[in-house]
C-alpha positions in Angstrom: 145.9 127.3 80.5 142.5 128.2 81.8 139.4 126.1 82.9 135.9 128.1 82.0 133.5 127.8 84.7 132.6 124.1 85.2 135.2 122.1 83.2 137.0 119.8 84.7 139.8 118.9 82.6 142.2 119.6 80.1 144.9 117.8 77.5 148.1 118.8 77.4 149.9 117.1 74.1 153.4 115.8 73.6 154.5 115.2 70.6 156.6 112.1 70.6 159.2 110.9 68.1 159.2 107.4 67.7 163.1 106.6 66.5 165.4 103.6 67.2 167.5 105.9 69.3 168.6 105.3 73.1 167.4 108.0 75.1 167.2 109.1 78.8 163.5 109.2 80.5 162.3 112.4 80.4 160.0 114.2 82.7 158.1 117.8 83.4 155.7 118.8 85.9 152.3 120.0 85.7 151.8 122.4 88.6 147.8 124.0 89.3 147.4 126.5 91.2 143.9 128.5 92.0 142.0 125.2 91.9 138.6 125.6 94.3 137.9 124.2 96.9 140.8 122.9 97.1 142.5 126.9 97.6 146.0 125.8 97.4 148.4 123.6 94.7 147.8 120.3 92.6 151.2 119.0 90.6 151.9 115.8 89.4 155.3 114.9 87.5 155.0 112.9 84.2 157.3 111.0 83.1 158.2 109.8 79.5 159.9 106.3 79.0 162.3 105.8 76.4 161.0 102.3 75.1 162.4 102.5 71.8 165.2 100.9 72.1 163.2 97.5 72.8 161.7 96.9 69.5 
């Protein structure tokens, strides 16, 4: 993924399946690297919540 000059964001999209099944969570990371000023790393970890058991 690359940001042009001047934009500040991005979408990333998971497709979910919404099913009656019991899952684990499941997570990824997101690691930036490059990002001025900041000259170093960003990463957050996301997580995905299997809910779908509660309906």
């Amino acid at each position: 993924m690359i940001f042009a000059d001047g934009e500040k964001k991005k979408t990333i999209e998971i497709p979910i399946l919404n099913d009656t099944l019991r899952e684990y969570n499941e997570s990824f990371e997101v690691h930036l690297s490059a990002i001025y000023p900041l000259n170093g790393r960003v990463s957050t970890k996301v997580v995905i919540y299997d809910k779908d058991h509660l309906k």
